[in-house]
N, CA, C and O atoms as CSV, one atom per row, in Angstrom:
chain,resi,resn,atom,element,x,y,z
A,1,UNK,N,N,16.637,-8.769,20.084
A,1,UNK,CA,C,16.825,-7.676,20.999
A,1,UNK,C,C,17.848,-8.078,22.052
A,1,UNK,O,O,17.861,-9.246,22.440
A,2,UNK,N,N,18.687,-7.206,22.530
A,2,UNK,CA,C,19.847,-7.507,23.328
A,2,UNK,C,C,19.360,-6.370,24.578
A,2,UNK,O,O,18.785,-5.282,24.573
A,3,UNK,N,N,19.823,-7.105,25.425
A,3,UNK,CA,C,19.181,-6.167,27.027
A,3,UNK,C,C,20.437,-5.891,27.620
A,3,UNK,O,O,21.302,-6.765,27.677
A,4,UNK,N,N,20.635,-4.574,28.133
A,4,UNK,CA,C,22.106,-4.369,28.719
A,4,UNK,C,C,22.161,-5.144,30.115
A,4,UNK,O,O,21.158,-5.433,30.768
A,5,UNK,N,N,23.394,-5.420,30.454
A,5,UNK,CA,C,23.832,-6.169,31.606
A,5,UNK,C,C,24.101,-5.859,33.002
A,5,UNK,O,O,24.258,-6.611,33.964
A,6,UNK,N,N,24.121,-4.482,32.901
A,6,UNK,CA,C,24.126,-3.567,34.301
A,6,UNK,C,C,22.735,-3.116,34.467
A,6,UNK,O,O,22.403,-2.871,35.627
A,7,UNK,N,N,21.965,-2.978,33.661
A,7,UNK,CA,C,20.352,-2.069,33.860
A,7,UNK,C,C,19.001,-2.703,33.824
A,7,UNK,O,O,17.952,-2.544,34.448
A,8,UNK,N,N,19.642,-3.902,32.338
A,8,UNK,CA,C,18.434,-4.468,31.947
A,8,UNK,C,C,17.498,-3.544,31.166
A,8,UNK,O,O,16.286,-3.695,31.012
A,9,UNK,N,N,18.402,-2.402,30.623
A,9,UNK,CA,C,17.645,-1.817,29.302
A,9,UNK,C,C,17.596,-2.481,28.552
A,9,UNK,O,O,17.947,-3.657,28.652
A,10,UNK,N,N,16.926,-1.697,27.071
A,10,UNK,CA,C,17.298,-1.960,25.651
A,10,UNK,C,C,18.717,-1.594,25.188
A,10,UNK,O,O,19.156,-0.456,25.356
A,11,UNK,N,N,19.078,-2.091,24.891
A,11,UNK,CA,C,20.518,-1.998,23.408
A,11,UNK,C,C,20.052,-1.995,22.204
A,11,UNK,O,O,19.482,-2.914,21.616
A,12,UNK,N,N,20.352,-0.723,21.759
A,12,UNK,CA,C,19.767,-0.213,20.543
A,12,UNK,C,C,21.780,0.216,19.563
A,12,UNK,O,O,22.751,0.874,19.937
A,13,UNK,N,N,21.486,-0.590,18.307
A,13,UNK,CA,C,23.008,0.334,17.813
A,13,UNK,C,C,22.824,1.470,17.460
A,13,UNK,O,O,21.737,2.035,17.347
A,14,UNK,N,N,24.336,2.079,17.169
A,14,UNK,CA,C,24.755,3.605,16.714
A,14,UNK,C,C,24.538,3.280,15.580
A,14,UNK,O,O,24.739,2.094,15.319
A,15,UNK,N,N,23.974,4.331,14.301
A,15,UNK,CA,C,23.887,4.455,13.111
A,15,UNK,C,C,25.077,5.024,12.924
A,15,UNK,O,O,25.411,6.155,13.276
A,16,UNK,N,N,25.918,3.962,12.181
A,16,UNK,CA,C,27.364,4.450,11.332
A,16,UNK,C,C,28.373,3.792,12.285
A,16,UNK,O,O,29.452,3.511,11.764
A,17,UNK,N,N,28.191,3.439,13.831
A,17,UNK,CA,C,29.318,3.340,14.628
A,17,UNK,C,C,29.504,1.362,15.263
A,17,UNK,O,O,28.568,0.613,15.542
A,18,UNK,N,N,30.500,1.146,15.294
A,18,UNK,CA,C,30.674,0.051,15.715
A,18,UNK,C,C,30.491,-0.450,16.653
A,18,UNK,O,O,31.141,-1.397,17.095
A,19,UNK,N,N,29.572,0.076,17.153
A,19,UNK,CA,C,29.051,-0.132,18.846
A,19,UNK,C,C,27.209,-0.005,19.187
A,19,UNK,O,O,26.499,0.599,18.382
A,20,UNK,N,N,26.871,-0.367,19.901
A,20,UNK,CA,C,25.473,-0.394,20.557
A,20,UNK,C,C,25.168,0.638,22.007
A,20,UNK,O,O,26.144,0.916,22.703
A,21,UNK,N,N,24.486,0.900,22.201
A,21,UNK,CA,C,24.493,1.495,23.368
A,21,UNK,C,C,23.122,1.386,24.203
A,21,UNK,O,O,22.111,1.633,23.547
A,22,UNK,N,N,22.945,1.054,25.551
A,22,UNK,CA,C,22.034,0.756,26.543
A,22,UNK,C,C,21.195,2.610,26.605
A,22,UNK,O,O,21.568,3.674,27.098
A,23,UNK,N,N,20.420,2.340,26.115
A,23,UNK,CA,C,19.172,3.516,25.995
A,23,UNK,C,C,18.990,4.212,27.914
A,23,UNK,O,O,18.749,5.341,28.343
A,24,UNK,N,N,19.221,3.029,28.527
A,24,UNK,CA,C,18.557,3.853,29.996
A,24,UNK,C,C,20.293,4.488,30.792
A,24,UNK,O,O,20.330,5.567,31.384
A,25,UNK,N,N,21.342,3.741,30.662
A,25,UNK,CA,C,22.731,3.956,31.033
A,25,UNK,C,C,23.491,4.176,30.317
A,25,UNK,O,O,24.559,4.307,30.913
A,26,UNK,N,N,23.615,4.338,29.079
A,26,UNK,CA,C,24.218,4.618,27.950
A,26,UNK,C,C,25.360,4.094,28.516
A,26,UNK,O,O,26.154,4.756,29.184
A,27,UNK,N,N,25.478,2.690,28.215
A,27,UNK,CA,C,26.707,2.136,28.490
A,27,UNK,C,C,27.175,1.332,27.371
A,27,UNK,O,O,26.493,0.359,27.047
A,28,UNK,N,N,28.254,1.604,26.727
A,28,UNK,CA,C,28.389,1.108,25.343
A,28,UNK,C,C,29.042,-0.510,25.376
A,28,UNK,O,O,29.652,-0.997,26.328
A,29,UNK,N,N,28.674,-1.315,23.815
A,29,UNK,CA,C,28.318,-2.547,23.806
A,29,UNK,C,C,29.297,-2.397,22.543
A,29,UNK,O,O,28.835,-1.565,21.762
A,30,UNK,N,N,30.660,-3.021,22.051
A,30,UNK,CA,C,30.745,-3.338,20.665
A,30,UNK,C,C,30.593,-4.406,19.997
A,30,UNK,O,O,30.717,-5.550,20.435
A,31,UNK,N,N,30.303,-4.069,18.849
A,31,UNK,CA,C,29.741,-4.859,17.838
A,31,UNK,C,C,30.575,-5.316,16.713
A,31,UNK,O,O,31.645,-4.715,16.614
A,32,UNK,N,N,30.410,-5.969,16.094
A,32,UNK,CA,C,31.221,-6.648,14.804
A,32,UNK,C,C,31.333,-5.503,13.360
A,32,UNK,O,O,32.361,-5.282,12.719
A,33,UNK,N,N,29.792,-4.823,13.082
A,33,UNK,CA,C,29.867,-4.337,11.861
A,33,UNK,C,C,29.359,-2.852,12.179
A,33,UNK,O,O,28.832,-2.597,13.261
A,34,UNK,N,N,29.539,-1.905,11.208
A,34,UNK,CA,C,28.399,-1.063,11.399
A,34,UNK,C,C,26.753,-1.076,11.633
A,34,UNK,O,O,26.206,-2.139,11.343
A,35,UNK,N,N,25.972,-0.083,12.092
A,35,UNK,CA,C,24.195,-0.119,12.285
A,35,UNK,C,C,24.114,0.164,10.872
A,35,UNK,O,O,24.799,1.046,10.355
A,36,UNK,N,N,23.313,-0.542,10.241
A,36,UNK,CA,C,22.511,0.105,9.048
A,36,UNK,C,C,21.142,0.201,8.940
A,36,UNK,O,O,20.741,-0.945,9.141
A,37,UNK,N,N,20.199,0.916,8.738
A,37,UNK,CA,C,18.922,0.907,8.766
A,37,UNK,C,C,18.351,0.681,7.587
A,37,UNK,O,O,18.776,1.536,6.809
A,38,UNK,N,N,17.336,-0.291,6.867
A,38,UNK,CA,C,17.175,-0.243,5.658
A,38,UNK,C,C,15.444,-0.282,5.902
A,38,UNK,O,O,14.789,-1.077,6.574
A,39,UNK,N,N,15.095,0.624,5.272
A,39,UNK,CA,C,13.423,1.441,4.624
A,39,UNK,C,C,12.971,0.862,3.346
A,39,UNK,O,O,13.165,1.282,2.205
A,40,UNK,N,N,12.312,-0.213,3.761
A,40,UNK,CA,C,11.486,-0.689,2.540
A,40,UNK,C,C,10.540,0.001,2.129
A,40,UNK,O,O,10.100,-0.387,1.047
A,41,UNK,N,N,9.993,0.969,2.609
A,41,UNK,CA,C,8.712,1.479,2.338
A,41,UNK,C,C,8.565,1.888,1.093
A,41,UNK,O,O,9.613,1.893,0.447
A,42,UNK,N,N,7.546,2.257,0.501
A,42,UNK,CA,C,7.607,2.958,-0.698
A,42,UNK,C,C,7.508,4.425,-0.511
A,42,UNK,O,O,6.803,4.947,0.353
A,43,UNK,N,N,8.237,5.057,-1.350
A,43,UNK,CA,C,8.491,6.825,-1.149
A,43,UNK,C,C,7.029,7.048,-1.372
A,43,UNK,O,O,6.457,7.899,-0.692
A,44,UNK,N,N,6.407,6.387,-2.227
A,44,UNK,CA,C,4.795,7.424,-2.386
A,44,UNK,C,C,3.927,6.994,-1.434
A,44,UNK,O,O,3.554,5.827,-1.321
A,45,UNK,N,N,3.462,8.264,-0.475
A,45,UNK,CA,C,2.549,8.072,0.647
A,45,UNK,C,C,0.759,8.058,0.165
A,45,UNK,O,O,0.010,8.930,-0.274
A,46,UNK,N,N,0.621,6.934,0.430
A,46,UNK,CA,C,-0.731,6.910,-0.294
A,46,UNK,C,C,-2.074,7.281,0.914
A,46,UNK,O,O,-2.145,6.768,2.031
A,47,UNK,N,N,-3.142,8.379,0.290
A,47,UNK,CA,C,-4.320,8.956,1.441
A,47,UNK,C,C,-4.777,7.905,1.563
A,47,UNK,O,O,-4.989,7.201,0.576
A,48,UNK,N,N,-5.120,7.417,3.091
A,48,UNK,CA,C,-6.389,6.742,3.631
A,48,UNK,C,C,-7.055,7.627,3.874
A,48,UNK,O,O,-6.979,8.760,4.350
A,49,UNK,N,N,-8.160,6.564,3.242
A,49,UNK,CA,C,-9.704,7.492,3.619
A,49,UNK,C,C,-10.590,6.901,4.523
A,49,UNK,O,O,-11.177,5.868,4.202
A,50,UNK,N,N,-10.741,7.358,5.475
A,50,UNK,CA,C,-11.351,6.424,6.859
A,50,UNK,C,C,-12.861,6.343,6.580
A,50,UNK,O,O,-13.166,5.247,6.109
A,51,UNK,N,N,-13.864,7.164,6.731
A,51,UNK,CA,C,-15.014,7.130,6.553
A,51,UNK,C,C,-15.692,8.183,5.781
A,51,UNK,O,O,-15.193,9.286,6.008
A,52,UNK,N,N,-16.833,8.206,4.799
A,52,UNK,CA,C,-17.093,9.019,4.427
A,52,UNK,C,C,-18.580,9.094,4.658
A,52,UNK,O,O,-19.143,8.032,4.925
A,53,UNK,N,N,-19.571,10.619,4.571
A,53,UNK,CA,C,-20.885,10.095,4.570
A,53,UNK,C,C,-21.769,8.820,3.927
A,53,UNK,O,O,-22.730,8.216,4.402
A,54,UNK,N,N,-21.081,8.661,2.697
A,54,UNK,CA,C,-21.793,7.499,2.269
A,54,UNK,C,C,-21.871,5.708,2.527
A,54,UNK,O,O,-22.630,4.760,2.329
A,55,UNK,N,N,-20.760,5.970,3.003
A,55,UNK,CA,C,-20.306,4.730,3.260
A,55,UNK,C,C,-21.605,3.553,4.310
A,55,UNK,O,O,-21.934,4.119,5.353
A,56,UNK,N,N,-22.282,2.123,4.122
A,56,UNK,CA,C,-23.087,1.977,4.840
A,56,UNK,C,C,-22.845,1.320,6.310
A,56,UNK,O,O,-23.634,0.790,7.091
A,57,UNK,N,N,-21.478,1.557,6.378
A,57,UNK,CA,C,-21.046,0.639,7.504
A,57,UNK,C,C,-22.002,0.867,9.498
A,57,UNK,O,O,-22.163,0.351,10.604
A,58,UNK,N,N,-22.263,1.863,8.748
A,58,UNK,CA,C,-23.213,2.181,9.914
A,58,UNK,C,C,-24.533,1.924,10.123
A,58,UNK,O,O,-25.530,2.369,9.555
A,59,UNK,N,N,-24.390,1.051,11.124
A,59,UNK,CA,C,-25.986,0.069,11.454
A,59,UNK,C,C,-26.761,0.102,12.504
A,59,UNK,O,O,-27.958,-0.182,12.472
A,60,UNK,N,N,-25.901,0.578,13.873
A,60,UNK,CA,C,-26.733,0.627,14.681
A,60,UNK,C,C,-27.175,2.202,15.151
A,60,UNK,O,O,-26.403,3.011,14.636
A,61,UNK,N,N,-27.982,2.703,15.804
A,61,UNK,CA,C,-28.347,3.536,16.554
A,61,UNK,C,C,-28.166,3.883,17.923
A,61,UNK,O,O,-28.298,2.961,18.728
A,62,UNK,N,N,-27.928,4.863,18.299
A,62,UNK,CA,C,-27.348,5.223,19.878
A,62,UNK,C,C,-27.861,6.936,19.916
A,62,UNK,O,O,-28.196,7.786,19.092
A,63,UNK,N,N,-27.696,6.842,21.330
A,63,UNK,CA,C,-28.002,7.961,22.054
A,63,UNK,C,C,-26.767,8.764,22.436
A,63,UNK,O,O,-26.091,8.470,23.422
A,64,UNK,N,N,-26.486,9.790,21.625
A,64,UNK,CA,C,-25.312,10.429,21.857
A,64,UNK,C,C,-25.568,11.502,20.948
A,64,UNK,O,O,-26.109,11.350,19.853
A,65,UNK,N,N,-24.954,13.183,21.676
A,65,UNK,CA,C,-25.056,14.627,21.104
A,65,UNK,C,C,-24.004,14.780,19.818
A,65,UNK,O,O,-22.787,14.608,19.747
A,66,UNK,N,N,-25.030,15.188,18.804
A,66,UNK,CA,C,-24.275,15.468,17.583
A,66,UNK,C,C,-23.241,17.154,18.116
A,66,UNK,O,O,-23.717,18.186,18.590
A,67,UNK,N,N,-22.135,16.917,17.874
A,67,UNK,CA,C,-21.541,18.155,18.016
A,67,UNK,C,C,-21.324,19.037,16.780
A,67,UNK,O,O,-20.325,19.756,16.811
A,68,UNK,N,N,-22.078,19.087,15.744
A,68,UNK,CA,C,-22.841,20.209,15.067
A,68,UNK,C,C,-23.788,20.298,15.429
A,68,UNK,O,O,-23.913,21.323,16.098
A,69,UNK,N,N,-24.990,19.493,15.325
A,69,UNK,CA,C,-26.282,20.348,15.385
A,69,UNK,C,C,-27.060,20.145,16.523
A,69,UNK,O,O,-28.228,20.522,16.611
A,70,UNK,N,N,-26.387,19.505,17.477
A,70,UNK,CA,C,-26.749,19.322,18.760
A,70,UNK,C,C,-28.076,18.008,18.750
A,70,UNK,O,O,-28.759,17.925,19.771
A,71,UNK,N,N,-28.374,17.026,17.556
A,71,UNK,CA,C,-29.152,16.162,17.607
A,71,UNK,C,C,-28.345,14.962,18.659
A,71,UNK,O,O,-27.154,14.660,18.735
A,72,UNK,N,N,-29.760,14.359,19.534
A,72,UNK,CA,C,-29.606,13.704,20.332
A,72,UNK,C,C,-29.467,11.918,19.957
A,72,UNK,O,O,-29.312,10.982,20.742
A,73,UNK,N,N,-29.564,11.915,18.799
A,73,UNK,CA,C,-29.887,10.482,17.820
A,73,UNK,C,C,-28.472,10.121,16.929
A,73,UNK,O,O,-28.148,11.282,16.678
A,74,UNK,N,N,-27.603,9.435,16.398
A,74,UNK,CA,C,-26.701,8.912,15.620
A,74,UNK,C,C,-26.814,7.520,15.459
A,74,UNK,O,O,-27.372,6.736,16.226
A,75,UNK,N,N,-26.110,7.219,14.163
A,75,UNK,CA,C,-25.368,5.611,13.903
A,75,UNK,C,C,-24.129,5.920,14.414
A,75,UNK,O,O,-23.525,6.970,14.631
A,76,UNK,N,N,-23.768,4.082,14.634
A,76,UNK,CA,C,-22.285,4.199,14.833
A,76,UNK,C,C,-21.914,3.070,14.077
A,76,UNK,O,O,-22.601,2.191,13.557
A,77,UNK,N,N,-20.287,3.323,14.124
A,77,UNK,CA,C,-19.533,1.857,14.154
A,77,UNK,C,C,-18.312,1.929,14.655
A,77,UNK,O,O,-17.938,3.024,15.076
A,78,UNK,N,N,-17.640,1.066,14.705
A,78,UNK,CA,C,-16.133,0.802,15.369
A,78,UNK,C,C,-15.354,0.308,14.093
A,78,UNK,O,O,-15.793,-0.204,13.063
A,79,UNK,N,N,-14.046,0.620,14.476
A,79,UNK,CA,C,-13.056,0.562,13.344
A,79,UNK,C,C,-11.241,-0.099,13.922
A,79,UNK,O,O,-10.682,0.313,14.939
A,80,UNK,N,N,-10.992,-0.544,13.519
A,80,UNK,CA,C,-9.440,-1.068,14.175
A,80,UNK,C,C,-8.785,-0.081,13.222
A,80,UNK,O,O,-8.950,-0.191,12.007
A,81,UNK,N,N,-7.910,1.058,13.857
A,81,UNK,CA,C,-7.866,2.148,12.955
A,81,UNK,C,C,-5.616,1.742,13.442
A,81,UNK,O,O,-4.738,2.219,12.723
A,82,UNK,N,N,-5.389,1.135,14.302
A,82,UNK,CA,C,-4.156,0.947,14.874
A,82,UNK,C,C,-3.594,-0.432,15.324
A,82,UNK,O,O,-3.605,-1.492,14.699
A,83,UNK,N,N,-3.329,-0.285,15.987
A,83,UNK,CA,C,-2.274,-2.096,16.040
A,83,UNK,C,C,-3.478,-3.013,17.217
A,83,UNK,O,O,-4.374,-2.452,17.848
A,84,UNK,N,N,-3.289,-3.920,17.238
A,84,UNK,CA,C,-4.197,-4.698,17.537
A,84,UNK,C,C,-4.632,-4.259,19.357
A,84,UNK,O,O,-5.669,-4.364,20.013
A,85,UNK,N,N,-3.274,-3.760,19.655
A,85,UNK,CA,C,-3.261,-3.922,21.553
A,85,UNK,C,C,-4.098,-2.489,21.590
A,85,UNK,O,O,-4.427,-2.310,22.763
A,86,UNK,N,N,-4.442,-1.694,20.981
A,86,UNK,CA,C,-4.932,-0.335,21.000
A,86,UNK,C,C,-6.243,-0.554,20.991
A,86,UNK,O,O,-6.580,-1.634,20.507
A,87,UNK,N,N,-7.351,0.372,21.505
A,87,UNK,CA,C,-9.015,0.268,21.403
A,87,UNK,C,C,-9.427,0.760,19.997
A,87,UNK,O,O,-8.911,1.777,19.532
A,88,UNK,N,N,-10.304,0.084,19.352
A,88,UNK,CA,C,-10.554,0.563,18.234
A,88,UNK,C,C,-11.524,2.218,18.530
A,88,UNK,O,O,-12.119,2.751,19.466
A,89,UNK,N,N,-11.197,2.526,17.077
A,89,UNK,CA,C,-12.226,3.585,16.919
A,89,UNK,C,C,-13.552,4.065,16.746
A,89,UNK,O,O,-14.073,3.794,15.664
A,90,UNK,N,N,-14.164,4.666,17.505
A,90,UNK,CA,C,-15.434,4.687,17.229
A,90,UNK,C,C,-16.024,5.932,16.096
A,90,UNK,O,O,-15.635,7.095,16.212
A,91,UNK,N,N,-16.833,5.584,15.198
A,91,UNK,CA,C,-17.112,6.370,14.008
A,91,UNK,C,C,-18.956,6.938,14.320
A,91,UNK,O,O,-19.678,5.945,14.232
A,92,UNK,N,N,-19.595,7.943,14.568
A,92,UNK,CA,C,-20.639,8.009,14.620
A,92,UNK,C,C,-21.098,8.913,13.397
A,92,UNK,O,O,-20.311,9.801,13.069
A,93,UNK,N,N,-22.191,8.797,12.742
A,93,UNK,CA,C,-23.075,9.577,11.843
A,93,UNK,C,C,-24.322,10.527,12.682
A,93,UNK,O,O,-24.818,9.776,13.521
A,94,UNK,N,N,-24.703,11.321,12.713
A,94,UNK,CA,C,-25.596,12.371,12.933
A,94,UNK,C,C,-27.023,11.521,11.885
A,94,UNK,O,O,-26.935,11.129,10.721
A,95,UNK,N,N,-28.134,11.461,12.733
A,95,UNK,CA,C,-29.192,11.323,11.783
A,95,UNK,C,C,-30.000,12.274,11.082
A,95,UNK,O,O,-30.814,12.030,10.191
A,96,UNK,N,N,-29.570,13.831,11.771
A,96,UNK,CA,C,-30.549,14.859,11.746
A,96,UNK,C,C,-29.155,15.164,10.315
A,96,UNK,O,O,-29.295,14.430,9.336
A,97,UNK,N,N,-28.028,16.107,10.267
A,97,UNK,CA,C,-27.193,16.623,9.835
A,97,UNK,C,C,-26.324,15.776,8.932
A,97,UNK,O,O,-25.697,16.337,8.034
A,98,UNK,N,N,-26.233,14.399,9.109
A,98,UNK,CA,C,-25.278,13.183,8.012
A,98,UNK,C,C,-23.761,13.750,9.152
A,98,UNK,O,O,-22.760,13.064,8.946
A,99,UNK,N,N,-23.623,14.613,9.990
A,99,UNK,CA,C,-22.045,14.870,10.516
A,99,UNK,C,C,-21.732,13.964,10.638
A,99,UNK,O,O,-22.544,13.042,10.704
A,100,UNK,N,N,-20.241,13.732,10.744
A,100,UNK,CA,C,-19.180,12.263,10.961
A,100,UNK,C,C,-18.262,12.694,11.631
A,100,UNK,O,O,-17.693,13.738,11.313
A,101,UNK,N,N,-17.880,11.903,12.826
A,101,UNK,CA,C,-17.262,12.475,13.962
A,101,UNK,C,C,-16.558,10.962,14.872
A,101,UNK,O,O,-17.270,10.055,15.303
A,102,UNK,N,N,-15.303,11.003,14.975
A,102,UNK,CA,C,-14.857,9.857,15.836
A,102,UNK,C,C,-14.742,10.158,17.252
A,102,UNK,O,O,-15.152,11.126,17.893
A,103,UNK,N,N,-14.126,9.169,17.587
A,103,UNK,CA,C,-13.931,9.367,19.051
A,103,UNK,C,C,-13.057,8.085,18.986
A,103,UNK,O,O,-13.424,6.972,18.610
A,104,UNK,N,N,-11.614,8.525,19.505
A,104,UNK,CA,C,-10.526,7.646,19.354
A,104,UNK,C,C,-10.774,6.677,20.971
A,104,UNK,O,O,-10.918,7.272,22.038
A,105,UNK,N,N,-10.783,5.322,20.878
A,105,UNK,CA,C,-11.043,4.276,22.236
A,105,UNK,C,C,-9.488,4.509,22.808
A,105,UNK,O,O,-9.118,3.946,23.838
């Protein structure tokens, strides 16, 4: 990463252009070659499936309102659903109804 010299932004390059440019002053930086961006990913987007009723990952019990059927009883669990610096997710089950319902940390 290159930090501009008047701002102390980021310098991010132009796609296609021989130059870089400071994101907060747009003050341009040249460069040797063109930006190229290269996408390893694979074109086929594959479904995650986060939780389903059956699943047994749910062990403990808590006191919290089912928002279907208004039961006062659930399981839960937590999930790292994003990058590490983020709060994981919390997953609860309904004991009365089986509902499944998160609540992003």
């Amino acid at each position: 990463m290159k930090f501009c010299s008047e701002c102390g932004g980021l310098i991010v390059p132009v796609i296609g252009e021989k130059y870089s440019v400071c994101r907060s002053c747009k003050r341009k930086y040249a460069t040797e070659e063109e930006a190229v961006i290269v996408d390893k990913r694979d074109s086929e987007q594959k479904d995650i499936k986060i939780l389903d009723e059956e699943q047994s990952d749910f062990r403990t019990t808590t006191s919290v309102t089912c928002p279907k059927c208004g039961e006062h009883k659930a399981e839960w669990t937590i999930r790292q659903m994003r990058g590490g610096d983020e709060a994981p997710t919390e997953f609860y089950r309904c004991l009365s109804c089986k509902w499944v319902w998160r609540v992003n940390g």
